[in-house]
N, CA, C and O of each residue as an XYZ file, in Angstrom:
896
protein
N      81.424     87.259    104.565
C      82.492     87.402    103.586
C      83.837     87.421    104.306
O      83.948     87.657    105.509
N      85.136     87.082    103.246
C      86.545     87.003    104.166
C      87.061     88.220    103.662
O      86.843     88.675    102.539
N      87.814     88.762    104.627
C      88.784     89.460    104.223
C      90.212     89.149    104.436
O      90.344     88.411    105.412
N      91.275     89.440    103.890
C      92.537     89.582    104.409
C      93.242     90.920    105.039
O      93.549     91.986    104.506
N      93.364     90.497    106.241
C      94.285     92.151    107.184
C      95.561     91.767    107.246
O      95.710     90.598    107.601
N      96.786     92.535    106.954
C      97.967     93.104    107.118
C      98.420     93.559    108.251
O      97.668     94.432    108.684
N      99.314     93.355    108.921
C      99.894     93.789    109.774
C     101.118     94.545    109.698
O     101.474     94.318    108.542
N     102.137     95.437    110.302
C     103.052     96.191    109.891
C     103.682     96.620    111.298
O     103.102     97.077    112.283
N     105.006     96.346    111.111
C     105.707     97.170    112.349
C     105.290     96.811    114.079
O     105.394     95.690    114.578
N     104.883     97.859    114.691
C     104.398     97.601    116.053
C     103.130     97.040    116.354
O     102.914     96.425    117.399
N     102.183     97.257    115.357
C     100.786     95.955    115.231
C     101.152     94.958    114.932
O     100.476     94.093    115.489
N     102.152     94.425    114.111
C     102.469     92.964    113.812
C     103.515     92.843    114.876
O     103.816     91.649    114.870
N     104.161     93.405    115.705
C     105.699     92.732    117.177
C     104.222     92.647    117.818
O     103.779     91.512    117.639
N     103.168     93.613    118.620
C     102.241     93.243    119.630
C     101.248     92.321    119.236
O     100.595     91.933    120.205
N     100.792     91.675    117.813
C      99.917     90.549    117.730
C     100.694     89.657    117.152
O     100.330     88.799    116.348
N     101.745     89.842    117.542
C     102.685     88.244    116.808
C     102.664     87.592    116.095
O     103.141     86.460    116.182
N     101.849     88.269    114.687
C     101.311     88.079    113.102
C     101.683     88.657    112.555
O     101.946     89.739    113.080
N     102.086     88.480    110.881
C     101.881     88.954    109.821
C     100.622     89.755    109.274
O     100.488     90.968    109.113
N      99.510     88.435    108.977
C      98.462     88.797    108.462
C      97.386     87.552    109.124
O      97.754     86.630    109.852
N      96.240     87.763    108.739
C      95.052     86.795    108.976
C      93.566     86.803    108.349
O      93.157     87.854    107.855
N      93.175     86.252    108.353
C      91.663     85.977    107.334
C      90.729     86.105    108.214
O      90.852     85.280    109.119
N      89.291     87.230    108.393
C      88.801     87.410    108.951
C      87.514     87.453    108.572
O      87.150     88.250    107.707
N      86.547     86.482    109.258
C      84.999     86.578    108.597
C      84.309     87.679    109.045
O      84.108     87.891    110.241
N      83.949     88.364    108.187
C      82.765     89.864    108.675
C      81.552     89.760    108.093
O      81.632     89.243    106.979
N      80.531     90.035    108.400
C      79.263     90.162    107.789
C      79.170     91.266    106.288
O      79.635     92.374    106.024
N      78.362     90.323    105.593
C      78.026     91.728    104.090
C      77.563     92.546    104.480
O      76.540     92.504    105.163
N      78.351     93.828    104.078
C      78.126     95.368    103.998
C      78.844     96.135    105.286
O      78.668     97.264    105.743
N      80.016     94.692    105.812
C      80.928     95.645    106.840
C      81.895     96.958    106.582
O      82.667     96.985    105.624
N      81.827     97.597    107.137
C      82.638     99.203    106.639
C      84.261     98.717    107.338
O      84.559     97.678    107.926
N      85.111     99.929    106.997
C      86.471     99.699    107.382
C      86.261     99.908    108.736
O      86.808     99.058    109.439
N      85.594    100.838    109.376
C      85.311    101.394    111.019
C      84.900     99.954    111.060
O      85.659     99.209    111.680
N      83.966     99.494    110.578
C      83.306     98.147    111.701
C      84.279     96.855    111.618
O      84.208     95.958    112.459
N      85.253     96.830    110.468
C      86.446     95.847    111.076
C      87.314     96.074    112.070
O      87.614     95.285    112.966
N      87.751     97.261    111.885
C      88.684     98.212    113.046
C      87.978     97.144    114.608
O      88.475     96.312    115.367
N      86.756     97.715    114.472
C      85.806     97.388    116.324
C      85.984     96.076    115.902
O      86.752     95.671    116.774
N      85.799     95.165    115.175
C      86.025     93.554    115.284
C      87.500     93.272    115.345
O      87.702     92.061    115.448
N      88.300     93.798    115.323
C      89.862     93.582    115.075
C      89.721     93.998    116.589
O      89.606     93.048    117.363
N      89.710     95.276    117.143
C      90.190     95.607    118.438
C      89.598     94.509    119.349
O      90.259     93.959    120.230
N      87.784     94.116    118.964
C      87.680     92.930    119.862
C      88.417     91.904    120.120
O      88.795     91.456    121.203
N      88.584     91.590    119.159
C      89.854     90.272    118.743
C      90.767     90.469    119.649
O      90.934     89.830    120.688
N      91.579     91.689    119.102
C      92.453     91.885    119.729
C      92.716     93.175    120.252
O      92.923     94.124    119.496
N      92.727     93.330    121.943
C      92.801     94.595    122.464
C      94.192     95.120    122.129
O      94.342     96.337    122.020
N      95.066     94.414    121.982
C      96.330     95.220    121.622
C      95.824     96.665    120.640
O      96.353     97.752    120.872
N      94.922     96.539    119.715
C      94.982     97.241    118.374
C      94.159     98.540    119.357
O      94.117     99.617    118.763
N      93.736     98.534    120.293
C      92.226     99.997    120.436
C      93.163    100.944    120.711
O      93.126    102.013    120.103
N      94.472    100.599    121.995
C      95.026    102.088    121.715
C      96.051    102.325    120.935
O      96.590    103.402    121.189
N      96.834    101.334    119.520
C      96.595    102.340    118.480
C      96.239    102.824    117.659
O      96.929    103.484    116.883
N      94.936    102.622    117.577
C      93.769    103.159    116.270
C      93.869    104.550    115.818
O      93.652    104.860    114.647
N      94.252    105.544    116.889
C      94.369    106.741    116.726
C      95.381    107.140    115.745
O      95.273    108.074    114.951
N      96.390    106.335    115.877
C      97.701    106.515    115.407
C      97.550    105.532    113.591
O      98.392    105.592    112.695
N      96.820    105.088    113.574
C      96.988    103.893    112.357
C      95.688    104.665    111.128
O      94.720    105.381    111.386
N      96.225    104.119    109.723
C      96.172    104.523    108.606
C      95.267    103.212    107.918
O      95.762    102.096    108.070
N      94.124    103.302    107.262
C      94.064    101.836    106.258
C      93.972    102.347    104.980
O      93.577    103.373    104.426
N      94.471    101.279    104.698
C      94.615    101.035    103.213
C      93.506     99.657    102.702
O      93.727     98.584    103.262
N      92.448     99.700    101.752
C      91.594     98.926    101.275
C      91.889     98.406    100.245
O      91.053     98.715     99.397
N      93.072     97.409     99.637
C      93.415     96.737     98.053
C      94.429     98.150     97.952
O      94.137     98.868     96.995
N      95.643     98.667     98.861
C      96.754     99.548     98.542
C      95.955    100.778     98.280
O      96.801    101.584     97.893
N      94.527    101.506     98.275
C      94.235    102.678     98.172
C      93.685    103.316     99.809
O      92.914    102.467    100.255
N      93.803    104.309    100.655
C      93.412    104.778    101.721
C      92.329    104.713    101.900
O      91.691    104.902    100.865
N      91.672    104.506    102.851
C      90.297    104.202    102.761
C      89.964    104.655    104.410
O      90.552    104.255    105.414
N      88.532    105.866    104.298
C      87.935    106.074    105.436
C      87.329    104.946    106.602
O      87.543    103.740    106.485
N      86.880    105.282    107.251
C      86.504    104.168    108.390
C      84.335    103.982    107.362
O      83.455    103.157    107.607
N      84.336    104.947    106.510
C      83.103    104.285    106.453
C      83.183    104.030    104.842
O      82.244    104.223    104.069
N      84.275    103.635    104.540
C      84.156    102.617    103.062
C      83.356    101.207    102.928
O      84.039    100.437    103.604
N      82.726    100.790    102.626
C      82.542     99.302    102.487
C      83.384     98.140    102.025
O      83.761     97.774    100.912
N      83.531     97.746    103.080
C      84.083     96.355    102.719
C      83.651     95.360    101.191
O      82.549     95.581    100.689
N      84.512     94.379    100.588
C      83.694     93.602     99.854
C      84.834     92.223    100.310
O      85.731     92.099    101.145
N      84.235     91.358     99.281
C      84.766     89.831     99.579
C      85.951     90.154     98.778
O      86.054     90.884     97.792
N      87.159     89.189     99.650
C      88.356     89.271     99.328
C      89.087     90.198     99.150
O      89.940     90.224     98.262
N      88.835     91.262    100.104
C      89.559     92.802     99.978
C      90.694     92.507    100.787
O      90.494     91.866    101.819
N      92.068     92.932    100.443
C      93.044     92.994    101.141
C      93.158     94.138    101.853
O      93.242     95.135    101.135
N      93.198     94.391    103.316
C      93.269     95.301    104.392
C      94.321     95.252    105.092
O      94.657     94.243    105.711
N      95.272     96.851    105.076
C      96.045     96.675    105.872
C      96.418     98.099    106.699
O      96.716     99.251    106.384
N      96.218     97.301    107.994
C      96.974     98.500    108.847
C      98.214     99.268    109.161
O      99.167     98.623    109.597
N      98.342    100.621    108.991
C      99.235    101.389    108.457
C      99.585    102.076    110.065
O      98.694    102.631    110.707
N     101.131    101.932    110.632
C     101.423    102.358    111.993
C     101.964    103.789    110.943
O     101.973    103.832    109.712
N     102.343    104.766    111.835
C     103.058    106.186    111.101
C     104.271    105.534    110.688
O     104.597    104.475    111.225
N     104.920    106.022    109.855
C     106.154    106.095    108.915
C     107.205    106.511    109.774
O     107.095    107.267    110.740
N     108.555    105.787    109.216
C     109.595    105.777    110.094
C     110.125    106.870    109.553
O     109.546    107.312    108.560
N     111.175    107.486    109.982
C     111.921    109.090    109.949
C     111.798    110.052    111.031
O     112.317    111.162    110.912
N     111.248    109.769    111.929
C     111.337    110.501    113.600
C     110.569    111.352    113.508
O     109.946    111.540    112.464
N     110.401    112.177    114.720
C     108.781    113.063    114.738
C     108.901    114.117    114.371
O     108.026    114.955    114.593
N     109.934    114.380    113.749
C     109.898    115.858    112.641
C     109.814    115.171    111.400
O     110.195    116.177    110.802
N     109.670    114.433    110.578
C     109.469    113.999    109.485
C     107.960    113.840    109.010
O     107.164    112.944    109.288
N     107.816    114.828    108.311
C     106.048    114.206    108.049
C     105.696    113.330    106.870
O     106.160    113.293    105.730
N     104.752    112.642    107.462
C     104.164    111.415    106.396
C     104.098    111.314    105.468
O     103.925    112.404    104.921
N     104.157    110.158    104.526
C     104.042    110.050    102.999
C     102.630    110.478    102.847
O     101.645    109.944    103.356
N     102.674    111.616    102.001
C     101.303    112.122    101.773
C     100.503    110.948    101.076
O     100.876    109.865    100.625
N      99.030    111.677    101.168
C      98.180    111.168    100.730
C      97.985    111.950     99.616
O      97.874    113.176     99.614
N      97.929    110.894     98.263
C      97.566    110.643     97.066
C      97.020    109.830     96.609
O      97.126    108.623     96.830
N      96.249    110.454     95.793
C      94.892    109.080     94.804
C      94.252    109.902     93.287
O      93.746    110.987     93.000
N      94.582    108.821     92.696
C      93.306    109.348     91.475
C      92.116    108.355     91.554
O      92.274    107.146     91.380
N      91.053    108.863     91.795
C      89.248    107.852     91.912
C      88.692    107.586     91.080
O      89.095    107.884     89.956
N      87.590    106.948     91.264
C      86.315    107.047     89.954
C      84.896    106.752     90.838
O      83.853    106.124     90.654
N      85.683    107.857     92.254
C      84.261    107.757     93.316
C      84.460    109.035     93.945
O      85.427    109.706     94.305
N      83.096    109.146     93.952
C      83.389    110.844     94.687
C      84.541    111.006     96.133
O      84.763    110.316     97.128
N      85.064    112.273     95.601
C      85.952    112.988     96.811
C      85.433    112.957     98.199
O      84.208    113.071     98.188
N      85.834    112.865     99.163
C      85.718    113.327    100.773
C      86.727    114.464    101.160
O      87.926    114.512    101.432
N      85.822    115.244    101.072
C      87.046    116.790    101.196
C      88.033    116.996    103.246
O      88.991    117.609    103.718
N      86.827    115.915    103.793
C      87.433    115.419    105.358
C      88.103    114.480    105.139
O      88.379    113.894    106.186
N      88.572    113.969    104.151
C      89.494    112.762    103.895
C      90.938    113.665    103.992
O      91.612    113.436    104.996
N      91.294    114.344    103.342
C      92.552    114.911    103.246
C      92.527    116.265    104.509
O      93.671    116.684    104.686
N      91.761    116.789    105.139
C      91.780    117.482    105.775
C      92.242    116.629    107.161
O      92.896    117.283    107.973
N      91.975    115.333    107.466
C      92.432    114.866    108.406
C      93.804    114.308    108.168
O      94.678    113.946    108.955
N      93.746    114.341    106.919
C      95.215    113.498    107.134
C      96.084    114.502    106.743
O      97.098    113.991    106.269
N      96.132    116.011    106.735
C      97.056    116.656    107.251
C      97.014    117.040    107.911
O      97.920    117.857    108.078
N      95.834    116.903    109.163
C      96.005    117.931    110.403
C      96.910    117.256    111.659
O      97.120    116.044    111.721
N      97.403    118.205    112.628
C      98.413    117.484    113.377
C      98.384    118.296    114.369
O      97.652    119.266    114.174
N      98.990    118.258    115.520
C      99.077    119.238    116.820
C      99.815    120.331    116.336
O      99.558    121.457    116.762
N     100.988    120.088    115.229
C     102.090    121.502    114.949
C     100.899    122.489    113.803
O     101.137    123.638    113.432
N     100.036    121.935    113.537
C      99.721    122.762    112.435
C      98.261    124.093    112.612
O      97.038    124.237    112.633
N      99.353    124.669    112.687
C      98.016    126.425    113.007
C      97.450    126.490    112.229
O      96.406    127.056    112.554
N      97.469    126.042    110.499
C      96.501    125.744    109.712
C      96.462    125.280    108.787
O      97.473    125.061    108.120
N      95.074    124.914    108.365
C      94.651    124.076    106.934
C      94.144    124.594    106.328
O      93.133    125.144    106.765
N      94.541    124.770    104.818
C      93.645    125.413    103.704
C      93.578    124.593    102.814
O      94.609    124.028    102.450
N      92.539    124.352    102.314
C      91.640    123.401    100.834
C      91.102    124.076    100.163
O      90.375    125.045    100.383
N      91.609    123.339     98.795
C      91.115    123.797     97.533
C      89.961    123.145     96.872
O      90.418    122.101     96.406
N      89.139    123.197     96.690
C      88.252    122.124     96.066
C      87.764    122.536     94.668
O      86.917    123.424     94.578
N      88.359    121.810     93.349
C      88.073    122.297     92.031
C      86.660    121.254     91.533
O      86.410    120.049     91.487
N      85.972    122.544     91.216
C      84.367    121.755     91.047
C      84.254    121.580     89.639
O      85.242    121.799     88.939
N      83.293    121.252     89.188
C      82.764    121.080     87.664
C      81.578    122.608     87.269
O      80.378    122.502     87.525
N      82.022    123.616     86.789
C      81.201    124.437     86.609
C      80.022    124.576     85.333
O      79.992    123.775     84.398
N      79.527    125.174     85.405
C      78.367    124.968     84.619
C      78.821    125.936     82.675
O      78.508    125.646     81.521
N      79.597    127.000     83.251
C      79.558    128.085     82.032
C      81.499    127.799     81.909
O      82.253    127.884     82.878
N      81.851    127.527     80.750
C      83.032    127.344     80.447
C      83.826    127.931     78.919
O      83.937    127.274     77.884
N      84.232    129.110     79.117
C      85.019    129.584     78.170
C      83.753    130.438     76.960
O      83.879    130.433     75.735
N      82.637    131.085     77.714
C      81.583    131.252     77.027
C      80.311    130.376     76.511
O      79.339    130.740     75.850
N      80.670    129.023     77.069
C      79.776    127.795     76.475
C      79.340    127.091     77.538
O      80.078    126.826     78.487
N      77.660    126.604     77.438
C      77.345    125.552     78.286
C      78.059    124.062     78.857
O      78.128    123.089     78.106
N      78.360    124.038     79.689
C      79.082    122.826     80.245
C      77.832    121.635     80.921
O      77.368    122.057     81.980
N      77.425    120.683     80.613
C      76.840    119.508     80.669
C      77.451    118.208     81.086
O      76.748    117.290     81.509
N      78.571    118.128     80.988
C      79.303    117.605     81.738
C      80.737    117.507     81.343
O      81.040    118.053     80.282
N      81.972    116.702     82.245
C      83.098    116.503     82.202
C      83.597    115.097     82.135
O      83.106    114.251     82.882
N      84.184    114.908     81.608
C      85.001    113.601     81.311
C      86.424    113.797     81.650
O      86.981    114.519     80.822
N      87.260    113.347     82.690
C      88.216    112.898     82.994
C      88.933    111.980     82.755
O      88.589    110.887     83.206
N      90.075    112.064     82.038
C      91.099    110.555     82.112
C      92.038    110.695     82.332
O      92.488    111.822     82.124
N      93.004    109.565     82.937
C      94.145    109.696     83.340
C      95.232    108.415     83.297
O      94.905    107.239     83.458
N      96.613    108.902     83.042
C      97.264    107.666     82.948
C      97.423    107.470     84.585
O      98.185    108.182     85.238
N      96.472    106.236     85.275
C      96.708    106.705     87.017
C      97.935    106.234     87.504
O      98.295    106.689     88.589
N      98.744    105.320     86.866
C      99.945    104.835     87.995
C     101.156    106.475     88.001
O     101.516    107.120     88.987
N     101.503    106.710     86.532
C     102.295    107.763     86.858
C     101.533    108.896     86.717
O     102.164    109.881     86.331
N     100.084    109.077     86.964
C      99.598    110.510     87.363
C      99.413    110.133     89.312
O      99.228    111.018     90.147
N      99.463    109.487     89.449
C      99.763    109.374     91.323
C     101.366    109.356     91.378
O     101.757    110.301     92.063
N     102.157    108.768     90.997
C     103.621    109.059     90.858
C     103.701    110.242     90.605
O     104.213    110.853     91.543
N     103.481    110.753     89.916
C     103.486    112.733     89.868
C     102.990    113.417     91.052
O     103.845    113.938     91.768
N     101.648    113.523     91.426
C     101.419    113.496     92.618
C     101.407    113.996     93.841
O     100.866    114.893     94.489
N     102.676    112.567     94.031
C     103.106    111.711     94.929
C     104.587    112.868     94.931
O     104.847    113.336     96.039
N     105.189    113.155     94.157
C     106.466    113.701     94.184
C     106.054    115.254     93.971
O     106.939    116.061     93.690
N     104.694    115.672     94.108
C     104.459    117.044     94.222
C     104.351    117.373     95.270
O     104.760    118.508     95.518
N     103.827    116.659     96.259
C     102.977    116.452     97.752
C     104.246    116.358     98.152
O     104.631    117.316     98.822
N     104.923    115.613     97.980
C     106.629    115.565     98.847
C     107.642    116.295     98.425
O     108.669    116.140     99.085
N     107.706    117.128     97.442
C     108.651    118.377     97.163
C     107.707    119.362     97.867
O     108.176    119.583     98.983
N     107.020    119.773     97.749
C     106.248    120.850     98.480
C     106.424    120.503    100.281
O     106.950    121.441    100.879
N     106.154    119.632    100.914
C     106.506    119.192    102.151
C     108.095    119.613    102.438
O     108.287    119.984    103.596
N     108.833    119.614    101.888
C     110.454    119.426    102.008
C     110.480    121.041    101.702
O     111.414    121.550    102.322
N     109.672    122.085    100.864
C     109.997    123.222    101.128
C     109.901    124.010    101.823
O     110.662    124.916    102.165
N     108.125    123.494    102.332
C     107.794    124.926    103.290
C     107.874    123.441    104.779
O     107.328    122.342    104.883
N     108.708    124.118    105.534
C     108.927    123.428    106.803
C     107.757    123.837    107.344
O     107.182    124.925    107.331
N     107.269    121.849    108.249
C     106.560    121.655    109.010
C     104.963    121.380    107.953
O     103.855    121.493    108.477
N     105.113    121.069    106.659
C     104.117    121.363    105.599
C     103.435    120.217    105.977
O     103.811    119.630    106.992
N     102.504    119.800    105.340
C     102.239    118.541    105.127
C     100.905    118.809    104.009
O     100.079    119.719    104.086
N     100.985    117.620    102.862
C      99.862    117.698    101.817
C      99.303    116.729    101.595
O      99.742    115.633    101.944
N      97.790    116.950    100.729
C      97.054    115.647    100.304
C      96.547    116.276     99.438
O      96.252    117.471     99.470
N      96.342    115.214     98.235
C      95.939    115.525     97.047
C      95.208    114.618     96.592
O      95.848    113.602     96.322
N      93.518    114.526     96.280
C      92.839    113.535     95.464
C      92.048    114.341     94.084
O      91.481    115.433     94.118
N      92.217    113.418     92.885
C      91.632    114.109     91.859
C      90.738    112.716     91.141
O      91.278    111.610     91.116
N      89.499    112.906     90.645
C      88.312    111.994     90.303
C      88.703    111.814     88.995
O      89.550    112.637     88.649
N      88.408    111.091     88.223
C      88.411    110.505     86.965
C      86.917    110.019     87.054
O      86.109    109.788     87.953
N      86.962    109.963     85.114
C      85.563    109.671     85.146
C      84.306    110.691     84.333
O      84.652    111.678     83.682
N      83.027    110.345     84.462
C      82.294    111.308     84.045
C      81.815    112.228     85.265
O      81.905    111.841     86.430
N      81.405    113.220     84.978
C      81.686    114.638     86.339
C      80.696    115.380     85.816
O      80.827    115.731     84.644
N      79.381    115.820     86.631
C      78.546    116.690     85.721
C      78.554    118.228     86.507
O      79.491    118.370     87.293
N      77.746    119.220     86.394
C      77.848    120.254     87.444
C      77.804    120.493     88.612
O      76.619    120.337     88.907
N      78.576    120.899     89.857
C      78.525    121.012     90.928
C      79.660    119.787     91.918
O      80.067    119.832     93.078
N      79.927    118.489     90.478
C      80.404    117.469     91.635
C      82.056    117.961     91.592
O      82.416    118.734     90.705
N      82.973    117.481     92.563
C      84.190    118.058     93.436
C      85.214    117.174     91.874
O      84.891    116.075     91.423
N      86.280    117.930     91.399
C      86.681    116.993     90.316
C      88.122    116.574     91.015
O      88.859    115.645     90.685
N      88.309    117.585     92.130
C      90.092    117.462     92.702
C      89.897    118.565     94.565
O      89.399    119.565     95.082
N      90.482    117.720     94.732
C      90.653    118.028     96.758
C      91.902    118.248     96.962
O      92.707    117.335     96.780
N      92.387    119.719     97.454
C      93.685    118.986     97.925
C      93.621    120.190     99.324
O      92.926    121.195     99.478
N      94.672    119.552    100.190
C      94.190    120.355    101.449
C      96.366    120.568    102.082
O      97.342    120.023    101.567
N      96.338    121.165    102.821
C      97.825    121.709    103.389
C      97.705    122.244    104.182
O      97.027    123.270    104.121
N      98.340    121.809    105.433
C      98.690    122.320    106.612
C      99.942    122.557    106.960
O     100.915    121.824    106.780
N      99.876    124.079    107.696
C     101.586    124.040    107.741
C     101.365    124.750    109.253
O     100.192    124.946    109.573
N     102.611    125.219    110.374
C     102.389    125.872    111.164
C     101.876    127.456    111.368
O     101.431    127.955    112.401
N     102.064    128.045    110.154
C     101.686    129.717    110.102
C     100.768    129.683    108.619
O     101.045    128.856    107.750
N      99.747    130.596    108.463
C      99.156    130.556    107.425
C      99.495    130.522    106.133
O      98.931    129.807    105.305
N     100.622    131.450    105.849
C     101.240    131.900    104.920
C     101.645    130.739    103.872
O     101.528    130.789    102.648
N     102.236    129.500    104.792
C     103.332    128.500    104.115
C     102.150    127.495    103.719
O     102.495    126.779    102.779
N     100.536    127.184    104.287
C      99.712    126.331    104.084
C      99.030    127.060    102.639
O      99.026    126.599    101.498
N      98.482    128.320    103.127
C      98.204    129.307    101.467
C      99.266    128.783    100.413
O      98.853    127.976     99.580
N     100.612    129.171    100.371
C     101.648    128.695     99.495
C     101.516    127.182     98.778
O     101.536    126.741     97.629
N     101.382    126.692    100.028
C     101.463    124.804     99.699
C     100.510    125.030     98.454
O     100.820    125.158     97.269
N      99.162    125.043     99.103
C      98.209    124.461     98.240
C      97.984    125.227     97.412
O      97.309    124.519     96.664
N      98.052    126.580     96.749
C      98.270    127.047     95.363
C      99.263    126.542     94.688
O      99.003    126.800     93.513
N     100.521    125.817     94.756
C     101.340    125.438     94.467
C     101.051    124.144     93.808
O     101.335    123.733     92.683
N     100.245    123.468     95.056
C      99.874    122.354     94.830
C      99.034    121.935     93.065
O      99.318    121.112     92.195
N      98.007    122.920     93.186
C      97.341    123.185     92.283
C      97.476    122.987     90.946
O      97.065    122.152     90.140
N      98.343    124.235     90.899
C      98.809    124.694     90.081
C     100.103    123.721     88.718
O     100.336    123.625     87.513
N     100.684    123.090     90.444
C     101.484    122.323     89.167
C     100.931    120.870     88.838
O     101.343    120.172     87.912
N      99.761    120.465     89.897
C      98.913    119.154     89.007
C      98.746    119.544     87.726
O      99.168    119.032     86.690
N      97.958    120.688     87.940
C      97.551    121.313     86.475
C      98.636    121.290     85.126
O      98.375    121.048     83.948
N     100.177    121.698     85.879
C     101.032    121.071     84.471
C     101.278    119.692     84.536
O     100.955    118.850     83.698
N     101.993    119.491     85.805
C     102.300    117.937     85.263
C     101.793    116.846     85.481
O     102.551    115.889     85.639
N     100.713    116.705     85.536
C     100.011    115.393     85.997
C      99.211    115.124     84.440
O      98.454    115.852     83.799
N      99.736    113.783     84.175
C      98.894    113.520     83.048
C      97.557    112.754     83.830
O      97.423    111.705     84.461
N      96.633    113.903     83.415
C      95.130    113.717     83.756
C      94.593    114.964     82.521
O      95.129    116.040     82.257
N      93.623    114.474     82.056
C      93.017    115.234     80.903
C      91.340    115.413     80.963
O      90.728    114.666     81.726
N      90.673    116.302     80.242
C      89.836    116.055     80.768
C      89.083    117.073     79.134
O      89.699    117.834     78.388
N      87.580    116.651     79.078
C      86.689    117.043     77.761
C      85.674    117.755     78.232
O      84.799    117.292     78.964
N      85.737    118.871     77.854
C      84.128    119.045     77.913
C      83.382    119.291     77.069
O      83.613    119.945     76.052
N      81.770    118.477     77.602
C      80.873    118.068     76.891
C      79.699    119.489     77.140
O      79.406    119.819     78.289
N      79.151    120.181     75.999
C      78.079    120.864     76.352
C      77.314    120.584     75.282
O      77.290    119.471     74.758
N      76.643    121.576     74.893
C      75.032    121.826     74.013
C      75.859    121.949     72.328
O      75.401    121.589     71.243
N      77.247    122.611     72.647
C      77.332    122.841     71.546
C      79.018    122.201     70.930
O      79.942    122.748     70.328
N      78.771    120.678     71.496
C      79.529    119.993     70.934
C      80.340    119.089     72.357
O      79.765    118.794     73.405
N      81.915    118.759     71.985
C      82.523    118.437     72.910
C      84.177    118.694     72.831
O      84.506    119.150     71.736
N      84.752    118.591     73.317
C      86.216    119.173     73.089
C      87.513    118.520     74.321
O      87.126    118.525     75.490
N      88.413    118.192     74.162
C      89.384    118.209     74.608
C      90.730    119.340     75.131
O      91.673    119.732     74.444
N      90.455    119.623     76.375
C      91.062    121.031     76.798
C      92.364    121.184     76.637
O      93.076    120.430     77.300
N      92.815    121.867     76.016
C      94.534    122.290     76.152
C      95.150    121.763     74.292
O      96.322    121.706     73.921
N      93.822    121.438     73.410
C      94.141    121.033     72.136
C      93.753    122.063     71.186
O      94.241    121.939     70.062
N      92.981    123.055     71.390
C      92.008    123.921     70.570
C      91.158    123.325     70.194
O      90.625    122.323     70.672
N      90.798    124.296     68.648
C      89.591    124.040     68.170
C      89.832    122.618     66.911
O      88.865    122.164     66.299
């Protein structure tokens, strides 16, 4: 199968490309293009450490699967100098969470710590059996929301940094419905972040969600 890779910044001045079309075998992961790209080209192995992908504009681990005609592109760090931290990571899914997905991408040498929240699908809800959850969301401006929660929160507590993923979809008991993780240099300001964080998805992010049990189904935040 082909893919298309992206280039950006100091990967595209050291391979003297834009972009290029690359044949990989079915069922290649993002890690196993990475090792065919660095073969290609050794310029890329030492900065892998430093680089970000993106799979069709969404972040994507090293063990996502590839498919035909996926646009791939490699992400060098963000310009604003080395006190500036990164455009967080944000996503709304309709595939399960990786709670090491956002835990890596706020951890950093300045940061003494990380705390994650992980909001599950519980079983007993408001006195009533819960059977499952239904999620929806308007996703371009519920990641635009986000997106400007993760970066007002960064800009308050100095040295912050956040990530936030929340699932859409059907959700039954036990599975992860929202991840979000914060690292800051002292405990205090990473605790802060991510209750914060939380808290105001919960107001302003249009994402909604039903639950379905034994004794009917309902839409939360409408009554009876």
């Amino acid at each position: 199968m082909r893919v298309r890779v992206l280039y950006f910044a100091i990967v595209r001045e050291r391979l003297r490309r834009d972009e290029e079309e690359i044949e990989v075998a079915a069922g290649t992961t993002v890690g196993g293009l990475l090792d065919e790209l660095s073969r290609r080209h050794p310029a890329i192995e030492p900065l892998r450490r430093h680089l970000q992908v993106a799979r069709n504009r969404e972040t994507a681990p090293p063990e996502t699967p590839l498919a035909e005609g996926d646009e791939v592109a490699l992400i060098p760090p963000v310009s604003g100098g080395a006190d500036e931290p990164p455009v967080p990571l944000v996503a709304v899914r309709d595939r399960p969470l990786d709670l090491m997905e956002i835990v890596r991408a706020v951890s950093h040498p300045g940061a003494g710590g990380v705390v994650t929240f992980t909001g599950m699908v519980r079983r007993e809800s408001r006195g009533t059996i819960v059977e499952r959850l239904e999620y929806e969301a308007y996703r371009p401006m519920a990641e635009e929301r986000l997106l400007a929660i993760a970066t007002d929160l960064q800009g308050r507590h100095p040295g912050a940094r956040v990530a936030i993923l929340h699932r859409v979809g059907t959700l039954t008991v036990g599975e992860v419905a929202v991840a979000i993780a914060a690292s800051a240099p002292h405990r205090a300001a990473a605790f802060d972040a991510c209750r914060e964080a939380i808290e105001r998805l919960k107001r302003e992010a249009p994402i909604w969600k039903k639950e379905i049990g034994a004794d009917g189904e309902e839409w939360i935040g409408f009554g009876p």
